[in-house]
LOMI-379107 format. One line per 2 residues: number of its first residue (from 0); their letters; for each residue x, y, z of N, C-alpha, C. Coordinates in steps of 0.001 Angstrom, whole numbers. Example, Ala and Ser with C-alpha at 12.3 -4.5 7.8 and 13.67 -1.06 7.14 Angstrom:
<pts>
0 = AS = 13190 -5690 7800 12300 -4500 7800 13200 -3300 7800  12850 -2250 7080 13670 -1060 7140 12900 30 7870
</pts>
This chain:
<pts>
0 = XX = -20000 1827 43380 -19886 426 42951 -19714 359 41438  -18219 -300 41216 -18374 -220 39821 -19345 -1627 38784
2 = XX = -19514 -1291 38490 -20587 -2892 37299 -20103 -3040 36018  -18562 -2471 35813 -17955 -3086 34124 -16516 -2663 34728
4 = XX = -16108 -3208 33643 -14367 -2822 33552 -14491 -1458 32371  -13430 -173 32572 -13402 735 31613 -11938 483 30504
6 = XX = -12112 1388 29745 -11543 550 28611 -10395 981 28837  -9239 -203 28283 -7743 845 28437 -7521 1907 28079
8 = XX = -6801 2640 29041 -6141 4231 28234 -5561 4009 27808  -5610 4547 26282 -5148 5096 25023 -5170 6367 24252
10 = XX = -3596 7252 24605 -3564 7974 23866 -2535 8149 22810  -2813 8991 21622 -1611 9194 21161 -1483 10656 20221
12 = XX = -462 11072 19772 -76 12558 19373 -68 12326 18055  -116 11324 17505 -418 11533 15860 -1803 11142 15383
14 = XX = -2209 12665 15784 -3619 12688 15372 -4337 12367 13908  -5831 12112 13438 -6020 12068 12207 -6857 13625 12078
16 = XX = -6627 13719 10953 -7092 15063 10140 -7789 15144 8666  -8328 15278 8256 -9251 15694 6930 -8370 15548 5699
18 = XX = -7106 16132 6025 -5715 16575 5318 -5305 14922 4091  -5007 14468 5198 -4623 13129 4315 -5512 11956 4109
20 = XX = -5127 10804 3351 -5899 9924 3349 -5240 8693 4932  -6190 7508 4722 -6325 6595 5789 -6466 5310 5022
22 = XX = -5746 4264 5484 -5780 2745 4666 -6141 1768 6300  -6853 918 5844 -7065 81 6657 -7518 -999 6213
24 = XX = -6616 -2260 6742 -6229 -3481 6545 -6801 -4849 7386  -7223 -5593 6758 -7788 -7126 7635 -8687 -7313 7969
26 = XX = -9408 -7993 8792 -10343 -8422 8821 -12332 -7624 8685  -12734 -7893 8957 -14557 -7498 9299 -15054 -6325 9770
28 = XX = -13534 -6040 10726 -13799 -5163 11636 -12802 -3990 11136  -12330 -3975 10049 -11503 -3415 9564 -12705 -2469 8910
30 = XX = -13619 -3390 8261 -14803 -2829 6698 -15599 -1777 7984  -15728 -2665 9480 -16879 -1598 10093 -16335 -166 10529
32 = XX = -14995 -156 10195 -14635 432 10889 -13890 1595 9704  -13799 1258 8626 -13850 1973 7459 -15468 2711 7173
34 = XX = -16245 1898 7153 -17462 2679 7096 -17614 3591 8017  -17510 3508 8726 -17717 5226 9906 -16727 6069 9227
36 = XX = -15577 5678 8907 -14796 6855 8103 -14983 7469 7660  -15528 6654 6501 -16609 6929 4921 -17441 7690 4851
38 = XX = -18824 7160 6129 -20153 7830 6314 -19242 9247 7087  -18139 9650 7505 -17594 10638 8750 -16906 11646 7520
40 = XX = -17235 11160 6273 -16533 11836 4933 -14936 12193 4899  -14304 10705 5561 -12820 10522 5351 -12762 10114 4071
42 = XX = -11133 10932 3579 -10910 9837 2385 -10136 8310 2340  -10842 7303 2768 -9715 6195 3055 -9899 4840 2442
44 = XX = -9251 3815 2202 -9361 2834 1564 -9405 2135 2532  -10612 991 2435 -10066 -34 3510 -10613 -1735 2495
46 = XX = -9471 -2348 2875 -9546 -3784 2193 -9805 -4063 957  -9203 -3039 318 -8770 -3367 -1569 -9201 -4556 -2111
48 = XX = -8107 -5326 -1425 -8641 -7029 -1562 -9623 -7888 -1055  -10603 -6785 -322 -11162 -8024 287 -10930 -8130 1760
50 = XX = -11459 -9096 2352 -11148 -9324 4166 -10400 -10422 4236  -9257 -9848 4907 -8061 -11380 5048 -8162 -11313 6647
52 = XX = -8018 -12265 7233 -7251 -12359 8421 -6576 -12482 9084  -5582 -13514 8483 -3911 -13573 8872 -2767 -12971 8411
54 = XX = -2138 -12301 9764 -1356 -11120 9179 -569 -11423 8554  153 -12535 7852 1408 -13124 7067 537 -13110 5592
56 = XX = -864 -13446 5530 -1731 -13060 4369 -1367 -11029 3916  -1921 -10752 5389 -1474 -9222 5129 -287 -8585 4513
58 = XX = 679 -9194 5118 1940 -8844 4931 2568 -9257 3440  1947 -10498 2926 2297 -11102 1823 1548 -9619 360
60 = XX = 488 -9173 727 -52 -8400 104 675 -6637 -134  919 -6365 1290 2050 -5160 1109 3251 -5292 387
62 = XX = 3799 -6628 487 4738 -6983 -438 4881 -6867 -1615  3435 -7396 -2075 3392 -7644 -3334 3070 -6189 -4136
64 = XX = 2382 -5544 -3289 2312 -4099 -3783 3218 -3101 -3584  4335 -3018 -2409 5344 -2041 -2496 6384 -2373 -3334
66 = XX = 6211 -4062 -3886 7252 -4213 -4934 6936 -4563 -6330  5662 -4072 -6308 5335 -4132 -7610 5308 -5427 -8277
68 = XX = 4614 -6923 -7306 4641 -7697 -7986 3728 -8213 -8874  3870 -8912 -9883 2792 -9550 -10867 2439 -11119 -10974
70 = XX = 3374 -11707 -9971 2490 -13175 -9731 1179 -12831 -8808  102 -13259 -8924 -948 -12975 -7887 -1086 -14456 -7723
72 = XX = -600 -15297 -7894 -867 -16828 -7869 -2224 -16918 -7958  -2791 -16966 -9682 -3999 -16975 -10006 -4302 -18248 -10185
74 = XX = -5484 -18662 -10255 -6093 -20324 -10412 -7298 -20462 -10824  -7834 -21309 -11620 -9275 -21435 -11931 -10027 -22521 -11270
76 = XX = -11522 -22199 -10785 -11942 -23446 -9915 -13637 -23099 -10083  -13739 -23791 -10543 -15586 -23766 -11269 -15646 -22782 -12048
78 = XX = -15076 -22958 -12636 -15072 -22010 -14129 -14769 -20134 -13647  -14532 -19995 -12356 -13973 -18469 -12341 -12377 -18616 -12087
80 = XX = -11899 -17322 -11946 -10380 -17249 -11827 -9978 -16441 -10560  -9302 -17017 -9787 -9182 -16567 -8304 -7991 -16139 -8091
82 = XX = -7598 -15907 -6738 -6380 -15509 -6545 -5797 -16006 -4772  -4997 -16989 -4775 -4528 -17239 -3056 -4289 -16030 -2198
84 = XX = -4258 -14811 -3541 -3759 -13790 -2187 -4560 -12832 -1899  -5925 -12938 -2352 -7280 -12043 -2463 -8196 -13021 -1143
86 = XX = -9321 -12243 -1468 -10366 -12497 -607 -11110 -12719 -2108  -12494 -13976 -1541 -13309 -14729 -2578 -13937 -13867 -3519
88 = XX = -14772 -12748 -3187 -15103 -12364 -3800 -14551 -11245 -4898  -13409 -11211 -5097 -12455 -10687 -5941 -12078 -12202 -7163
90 = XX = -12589 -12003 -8036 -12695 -13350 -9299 -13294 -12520 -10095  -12813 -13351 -11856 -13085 -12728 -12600 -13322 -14329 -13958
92 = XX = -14085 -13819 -14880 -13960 -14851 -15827 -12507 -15147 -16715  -11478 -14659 -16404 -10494 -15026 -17448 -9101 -14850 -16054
94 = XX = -8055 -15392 -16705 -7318 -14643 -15589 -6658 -13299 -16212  -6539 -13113 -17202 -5816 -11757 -17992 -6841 -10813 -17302
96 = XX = -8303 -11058 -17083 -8633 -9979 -16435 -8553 -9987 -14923  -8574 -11041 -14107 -8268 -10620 -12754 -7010 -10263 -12834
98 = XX = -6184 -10398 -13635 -4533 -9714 -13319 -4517 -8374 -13038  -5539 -8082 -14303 -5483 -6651 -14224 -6273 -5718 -13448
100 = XX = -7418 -6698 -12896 -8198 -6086 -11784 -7169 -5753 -10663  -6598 -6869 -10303 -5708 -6846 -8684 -4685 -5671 -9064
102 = XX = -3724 -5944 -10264 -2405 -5370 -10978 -3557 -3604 -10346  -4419 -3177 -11064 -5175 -2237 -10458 -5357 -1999 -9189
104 = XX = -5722 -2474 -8702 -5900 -2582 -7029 -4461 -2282 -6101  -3596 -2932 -7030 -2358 -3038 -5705 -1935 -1283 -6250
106 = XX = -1782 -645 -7885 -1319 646 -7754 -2152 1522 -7002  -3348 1177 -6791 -4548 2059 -5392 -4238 2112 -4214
108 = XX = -3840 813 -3847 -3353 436 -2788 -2004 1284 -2541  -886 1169 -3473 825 1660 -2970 633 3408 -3027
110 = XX = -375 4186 -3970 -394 5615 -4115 -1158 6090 -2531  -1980 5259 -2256 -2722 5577 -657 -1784 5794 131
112 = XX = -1139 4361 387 673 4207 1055 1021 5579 1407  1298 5546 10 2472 6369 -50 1862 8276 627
114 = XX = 740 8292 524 229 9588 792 -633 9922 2353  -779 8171 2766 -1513 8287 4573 -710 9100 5492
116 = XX = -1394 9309 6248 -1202 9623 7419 -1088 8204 8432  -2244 7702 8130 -2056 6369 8660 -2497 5058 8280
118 = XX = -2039 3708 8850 -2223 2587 8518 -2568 1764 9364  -3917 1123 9585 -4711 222 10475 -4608 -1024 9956
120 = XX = -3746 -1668 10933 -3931 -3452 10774 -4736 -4230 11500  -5510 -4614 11164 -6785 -5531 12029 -6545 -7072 12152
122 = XX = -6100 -7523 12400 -5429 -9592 11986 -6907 -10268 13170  -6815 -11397 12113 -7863 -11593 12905 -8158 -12913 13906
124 = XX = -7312 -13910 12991 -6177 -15014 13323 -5139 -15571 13233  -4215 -16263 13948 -3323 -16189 13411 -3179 -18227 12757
126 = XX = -4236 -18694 12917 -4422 -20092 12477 -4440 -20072 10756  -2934 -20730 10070 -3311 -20186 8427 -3181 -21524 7667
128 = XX = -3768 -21283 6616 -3988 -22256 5552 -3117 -22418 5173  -2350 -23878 4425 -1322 -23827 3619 -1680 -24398 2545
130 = XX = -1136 -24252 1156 -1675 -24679 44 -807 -25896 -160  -1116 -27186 -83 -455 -28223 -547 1319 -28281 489
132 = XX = 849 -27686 2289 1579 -27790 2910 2956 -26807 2919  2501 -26198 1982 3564 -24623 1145 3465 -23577 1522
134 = XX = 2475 -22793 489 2436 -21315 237 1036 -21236 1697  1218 -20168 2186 -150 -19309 2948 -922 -18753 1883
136 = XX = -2107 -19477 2338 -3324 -17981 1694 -4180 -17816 2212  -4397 -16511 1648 -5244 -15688 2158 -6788 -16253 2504
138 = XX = -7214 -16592 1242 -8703 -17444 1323 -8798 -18708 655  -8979 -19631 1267 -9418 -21257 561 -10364 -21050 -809
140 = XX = -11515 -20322 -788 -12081 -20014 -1773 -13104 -21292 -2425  -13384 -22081 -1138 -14185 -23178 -1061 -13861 -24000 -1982
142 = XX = -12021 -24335 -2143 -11643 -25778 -2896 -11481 -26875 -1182  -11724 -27800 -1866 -11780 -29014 -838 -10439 -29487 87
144 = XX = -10738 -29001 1458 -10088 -28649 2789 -8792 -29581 2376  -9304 -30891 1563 -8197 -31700 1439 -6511 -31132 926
146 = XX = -6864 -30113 387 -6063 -29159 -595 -4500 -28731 899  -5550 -28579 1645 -4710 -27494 2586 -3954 -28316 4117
148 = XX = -3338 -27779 4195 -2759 -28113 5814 -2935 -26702 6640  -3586 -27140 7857 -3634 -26316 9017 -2880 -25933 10123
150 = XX = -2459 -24789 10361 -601 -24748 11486 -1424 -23217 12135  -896 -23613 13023 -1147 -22075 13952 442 -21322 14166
152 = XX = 649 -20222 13498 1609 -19890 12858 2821 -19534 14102  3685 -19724 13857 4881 -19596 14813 5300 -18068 15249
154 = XX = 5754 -17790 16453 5848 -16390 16746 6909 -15696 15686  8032 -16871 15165 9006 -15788 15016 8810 -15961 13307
156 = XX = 7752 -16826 12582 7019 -16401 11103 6504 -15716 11370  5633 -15056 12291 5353 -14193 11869 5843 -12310 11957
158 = XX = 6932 -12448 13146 7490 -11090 13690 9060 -10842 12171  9522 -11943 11833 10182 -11321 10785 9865 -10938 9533
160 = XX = 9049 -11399 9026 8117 -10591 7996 7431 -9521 8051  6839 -9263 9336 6413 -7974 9723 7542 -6725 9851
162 = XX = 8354 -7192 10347 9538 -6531 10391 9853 -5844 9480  10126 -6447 8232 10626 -6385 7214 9710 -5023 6443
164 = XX = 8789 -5649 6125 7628 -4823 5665 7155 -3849 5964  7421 -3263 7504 7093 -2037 7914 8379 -1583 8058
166 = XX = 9261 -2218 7992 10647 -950 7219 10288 -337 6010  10213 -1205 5462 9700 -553 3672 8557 231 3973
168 = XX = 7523 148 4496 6725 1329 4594 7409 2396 5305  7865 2733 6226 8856 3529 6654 9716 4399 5944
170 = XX = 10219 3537 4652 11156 3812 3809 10025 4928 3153  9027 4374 2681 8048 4614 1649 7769 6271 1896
172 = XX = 7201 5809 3464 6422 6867 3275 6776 8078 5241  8130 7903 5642 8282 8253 7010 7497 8508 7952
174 = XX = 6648 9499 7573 5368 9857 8038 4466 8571 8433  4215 8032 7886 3694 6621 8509 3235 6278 9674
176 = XX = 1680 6756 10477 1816 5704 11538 998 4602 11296  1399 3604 12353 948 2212 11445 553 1819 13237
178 = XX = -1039 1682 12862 -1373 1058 14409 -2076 -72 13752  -2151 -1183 14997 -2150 -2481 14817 -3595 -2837 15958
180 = XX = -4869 -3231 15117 -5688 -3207 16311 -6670 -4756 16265  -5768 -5935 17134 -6462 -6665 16979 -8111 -7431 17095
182 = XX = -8804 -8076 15913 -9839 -8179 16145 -10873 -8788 17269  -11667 -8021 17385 -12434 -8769 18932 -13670 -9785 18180
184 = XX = -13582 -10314 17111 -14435 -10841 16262 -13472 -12287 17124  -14607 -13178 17537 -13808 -14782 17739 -14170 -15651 16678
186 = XX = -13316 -16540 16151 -12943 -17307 14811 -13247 -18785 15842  -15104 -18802 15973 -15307 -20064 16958 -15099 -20907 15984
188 = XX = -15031 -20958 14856 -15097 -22478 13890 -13840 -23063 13870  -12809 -22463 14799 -11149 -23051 15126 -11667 -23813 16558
190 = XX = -12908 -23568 17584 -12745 -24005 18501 -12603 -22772 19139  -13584 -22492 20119 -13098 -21601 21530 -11642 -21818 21986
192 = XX = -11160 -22784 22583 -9604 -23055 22967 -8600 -22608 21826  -9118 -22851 20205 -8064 -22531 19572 -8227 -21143 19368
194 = XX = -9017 -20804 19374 -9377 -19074 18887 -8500 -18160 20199  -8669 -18457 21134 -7481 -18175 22613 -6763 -17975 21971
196 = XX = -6217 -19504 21930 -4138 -19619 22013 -4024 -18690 20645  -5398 -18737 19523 -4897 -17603 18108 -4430 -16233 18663
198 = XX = -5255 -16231 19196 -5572 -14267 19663 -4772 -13907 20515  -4003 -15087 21382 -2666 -15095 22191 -1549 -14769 21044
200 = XX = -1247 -15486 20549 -468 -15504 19546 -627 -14175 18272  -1267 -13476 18359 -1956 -11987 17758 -1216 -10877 18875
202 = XX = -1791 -11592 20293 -1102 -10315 20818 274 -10347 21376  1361 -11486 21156 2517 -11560 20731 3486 -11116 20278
204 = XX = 2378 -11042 18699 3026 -10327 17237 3145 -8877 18126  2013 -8164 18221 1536 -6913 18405 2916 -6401 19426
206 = XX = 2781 -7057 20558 4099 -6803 21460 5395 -6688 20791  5474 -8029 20454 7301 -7424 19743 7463 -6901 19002
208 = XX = 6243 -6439 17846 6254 -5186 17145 6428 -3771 18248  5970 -3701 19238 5541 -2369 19391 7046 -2165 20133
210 = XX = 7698 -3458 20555 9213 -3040 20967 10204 -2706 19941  10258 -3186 18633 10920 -3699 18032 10718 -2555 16623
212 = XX = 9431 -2054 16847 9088 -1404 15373 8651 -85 15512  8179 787 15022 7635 2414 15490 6231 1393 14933
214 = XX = 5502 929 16083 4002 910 15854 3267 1084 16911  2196 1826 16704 1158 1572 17917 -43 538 18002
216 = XX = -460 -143 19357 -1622 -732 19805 -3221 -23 20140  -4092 -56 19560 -5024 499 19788 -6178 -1095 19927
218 = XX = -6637 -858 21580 -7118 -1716 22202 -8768 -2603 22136  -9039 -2328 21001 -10383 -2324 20025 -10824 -3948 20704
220 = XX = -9951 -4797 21068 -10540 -6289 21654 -10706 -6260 22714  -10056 -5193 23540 -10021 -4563 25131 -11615 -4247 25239
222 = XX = -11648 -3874 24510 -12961 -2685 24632 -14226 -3865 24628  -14413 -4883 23455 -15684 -5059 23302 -15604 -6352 24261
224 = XX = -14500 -6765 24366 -14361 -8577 25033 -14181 -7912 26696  -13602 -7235 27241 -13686 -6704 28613 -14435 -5842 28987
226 = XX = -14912 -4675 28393 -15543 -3522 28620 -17243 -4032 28444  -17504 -4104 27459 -18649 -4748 26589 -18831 -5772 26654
228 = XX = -19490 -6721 27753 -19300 -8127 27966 -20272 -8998 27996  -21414 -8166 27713 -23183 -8672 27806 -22706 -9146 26075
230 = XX = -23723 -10151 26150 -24294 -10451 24686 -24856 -9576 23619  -25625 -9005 24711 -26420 -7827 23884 -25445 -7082 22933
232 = XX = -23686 -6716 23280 -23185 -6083 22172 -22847 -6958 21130  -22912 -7887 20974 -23028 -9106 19368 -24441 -9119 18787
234 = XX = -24225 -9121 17394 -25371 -10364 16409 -25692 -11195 16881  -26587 -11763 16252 -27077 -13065 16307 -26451 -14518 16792
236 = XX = -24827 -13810 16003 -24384 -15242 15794 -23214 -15360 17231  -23052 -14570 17785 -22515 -14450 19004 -21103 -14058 19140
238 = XX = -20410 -13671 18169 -19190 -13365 17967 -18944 -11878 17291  -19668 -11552 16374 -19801 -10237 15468 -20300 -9292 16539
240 = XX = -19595 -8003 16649 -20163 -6940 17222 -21343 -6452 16648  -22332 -6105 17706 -23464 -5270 17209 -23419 -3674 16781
242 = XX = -24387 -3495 15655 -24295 -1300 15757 -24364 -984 16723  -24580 -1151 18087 -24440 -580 19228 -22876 -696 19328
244 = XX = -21775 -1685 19273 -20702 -2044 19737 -19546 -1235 18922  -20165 -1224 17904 -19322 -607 16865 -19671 658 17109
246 = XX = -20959 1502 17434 -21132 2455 17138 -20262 2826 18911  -20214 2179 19634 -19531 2605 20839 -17796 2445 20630
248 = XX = -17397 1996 20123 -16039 1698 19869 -15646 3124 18818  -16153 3183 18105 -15997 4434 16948 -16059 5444 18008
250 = XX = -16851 5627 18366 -16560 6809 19381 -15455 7054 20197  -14882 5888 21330 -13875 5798 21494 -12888 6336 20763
252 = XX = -12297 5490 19566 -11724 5772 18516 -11820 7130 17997  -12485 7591 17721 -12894 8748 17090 -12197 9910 18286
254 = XX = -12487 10016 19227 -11580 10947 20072 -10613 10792 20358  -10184 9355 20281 -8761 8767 20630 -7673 9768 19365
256 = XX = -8175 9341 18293 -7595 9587 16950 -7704 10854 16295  -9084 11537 16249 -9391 13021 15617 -8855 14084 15914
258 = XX = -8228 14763 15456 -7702 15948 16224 -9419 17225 16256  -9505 18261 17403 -10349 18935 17275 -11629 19395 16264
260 = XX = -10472 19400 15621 -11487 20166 14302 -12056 18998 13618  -11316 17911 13811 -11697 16931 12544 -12710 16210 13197
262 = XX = -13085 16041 14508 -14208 15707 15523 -15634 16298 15219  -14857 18290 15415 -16435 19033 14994 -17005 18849 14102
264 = XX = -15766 18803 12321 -16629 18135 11244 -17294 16727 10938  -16730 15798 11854 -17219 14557 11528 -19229 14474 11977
266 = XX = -18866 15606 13505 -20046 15484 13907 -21549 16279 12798  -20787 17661 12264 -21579 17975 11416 -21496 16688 10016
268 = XX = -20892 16335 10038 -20873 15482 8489 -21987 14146 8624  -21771 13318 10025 -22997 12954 10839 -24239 13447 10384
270 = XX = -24668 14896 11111 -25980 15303 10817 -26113 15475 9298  -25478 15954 8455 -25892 16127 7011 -26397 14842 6528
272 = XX = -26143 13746 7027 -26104 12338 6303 -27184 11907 7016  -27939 11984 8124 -29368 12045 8783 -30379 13197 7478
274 = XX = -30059 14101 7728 -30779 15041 6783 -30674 14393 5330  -29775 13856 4887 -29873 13527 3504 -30955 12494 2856
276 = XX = -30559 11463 3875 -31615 10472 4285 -32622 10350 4659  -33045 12082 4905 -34808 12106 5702 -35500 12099 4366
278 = XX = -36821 11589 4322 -37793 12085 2735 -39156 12612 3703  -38899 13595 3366 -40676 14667 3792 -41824 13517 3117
280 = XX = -43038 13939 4499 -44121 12964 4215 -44834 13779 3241  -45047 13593 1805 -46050 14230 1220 -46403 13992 -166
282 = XX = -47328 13894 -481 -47331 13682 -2217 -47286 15047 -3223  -47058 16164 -2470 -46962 17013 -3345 -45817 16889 -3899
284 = XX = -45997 16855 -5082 -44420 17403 -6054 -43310 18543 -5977  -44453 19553 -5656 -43455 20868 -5223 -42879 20840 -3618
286 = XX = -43840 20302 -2851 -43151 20478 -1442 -41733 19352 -1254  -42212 18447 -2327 -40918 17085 -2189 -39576 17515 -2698
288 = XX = -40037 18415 -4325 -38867 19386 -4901 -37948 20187 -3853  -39096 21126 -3463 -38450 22445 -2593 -37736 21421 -963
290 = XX = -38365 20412 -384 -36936 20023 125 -35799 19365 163  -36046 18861 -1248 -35087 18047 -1286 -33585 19508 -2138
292 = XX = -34263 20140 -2162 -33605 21448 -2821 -32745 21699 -1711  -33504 22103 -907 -33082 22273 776 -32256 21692 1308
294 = XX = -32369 20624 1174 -31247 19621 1882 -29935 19439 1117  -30018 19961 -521 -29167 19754 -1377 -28200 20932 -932
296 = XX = -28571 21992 -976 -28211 23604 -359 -27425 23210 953  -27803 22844 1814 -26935 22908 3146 -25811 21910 3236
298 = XX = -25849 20697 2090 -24891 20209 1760 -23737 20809 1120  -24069 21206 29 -23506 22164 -897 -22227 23519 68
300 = XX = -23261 24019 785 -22660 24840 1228 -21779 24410 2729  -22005 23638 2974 -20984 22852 4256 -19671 22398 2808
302 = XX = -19951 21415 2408 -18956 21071 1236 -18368 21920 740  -18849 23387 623 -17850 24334 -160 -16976 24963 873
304 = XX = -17171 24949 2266 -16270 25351 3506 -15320 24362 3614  -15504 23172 3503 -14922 22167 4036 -14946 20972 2716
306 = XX = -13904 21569 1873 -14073 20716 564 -12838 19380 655  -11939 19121 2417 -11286 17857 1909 -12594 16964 2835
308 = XX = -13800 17114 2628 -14719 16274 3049 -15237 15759 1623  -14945 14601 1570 -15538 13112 964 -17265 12768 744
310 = X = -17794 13266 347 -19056 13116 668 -19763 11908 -523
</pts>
């Protein structure tokens, strides 16, 4: 008797490896999912800018960095200096210096590009802001709603821009794989009904990309919204995956994606980071010295075997 649904099969031949770096893009689940990287001692960037969610936000950002642009459409609003195409907490007191913060950020961003193995897009809705009925952005940045008009974005805004943009990465960098894994995070403050027809409209994009473009689907909303269906795998707030959910999805992921070897080290890189984190019960000085000596040593010497580990 079965009692869940199992998760879609997913495989694929462009494995990840130690070798190169990893970029990953969009939303919440993008950051949780960079941190296992991180703590797994990958080298990878995830969300330069911040957490966006709409992929035409996304896409507006690759743009601006594979072409080297320097409008960031900066603005001041309670005395800091923002940016429509950042996430909030990226502001600075002047704008000459957020220019040069982002102007920074995007050459981090295009040298990663240019050197991944791979590229994770996470979108999280596709319901976007417009500034004065115009431009998309990325984050409102808590100016008054009045500012903006609300549109749930059209299939074919958003499949020709995507288009476009993962040619140029293509161009960039051939090697390139670019998987697309939409978020299982629900955006209830659109409304249950609208958060649907969003996430309908997400997996749309995803489709006529995957006909239309060299990209892959990796089923990360499959998993926690069908597979994972108790409450118990959310927070509090009923939408956010729990460390159980994440820590079950990474796993998934993690074999889906690792090639052999890069599995065995993640798992030792795992235990070193338990050990690093243990503190011996004791007030002696010398016994606290001699293990923390200890623990420094077996780091040391894993790190000198295995030096494209990130630690």
């Amino acid at each position: 008797m079965k009692f869940k649904l199992d998760s879609p099969p997913f495989e694929t031949e462009a494995k990840i490896s130690y070798k190169k770096p990893l970029v990953l893009l969009g939303s919440c689940f993008s950051d949780e999912l960079g941190n296992e990287l991180q703590n797994a001692g990958f080298d990878c960037l995830s969300n330069p800018f911040g957490t966006i969610y709409h992929p035409n936000a996304l896409c507006q950002l690759l743009m601006s960095c594979l072409g080297n642009e320097t409008d960031w459409m900066i603005f001041e609003h309670e005395k800091r200096f923002y940016s429509w195409s950042c996430a909030h907490e990226l502001n600075a007191i002047s704008s000459e210096i957020l220019h040069q913060k982002l102007t920074e950020q995007a050459a981090i961003l295009k040298k990663y590009l240019q050197g991944a193995s791979h590229l994770f897009i996470t979108p999280g809705t596709a319901w976007g802001y417009l500034l004065e009925e115009k431009k998309l952005v990325a984050n409102c940045h808590k100016v008054p709603p009045s500012k903006f008009s609300k549109e749930l974005s059209k299939i074919d805004k958003l499949v020709q821009p995507w288009t476009h943009v993962i040619q140029l990465l293509k161009q960039m960098n051939p090697g390139l794989e670019i998987v697309f894994t939409i978020s299982p995070v629900r955006h209830i403050r659109d409304g249950i009904i609208e958060n649907n027809r969003s996430k309908g409209r997400l997996f749309e994009l995803v489709g006529t990309l995957e006909k239309e473009c060299q990209i892959t689907y990796y089923p990360s909303y499959e998993i926690l919204i069908d597979e994972l269906r108790d409450y118990r795998f959310y927070t509090e707030d009923l939408v956010h995956p729990s460390k159980l959910a994440v820590s079950y999805i990474w796993q998934h992921w993690s074999e889906a994606f690792l090639d052999e070897s890069s599995q065995s080290i993640a798992k030792e890189v795992g235990k070193l980071r338990k050990l690093d984190g243990h503190r011996i019960q004791s007030n002696d000085p010398e016994q606290i010295r001699s293990f923390e000596l200890e623990k420094q040593e077996k780091i040391d010497a894993f790190l000198k075997i295995h030096p494209q580990v990130k630690w």
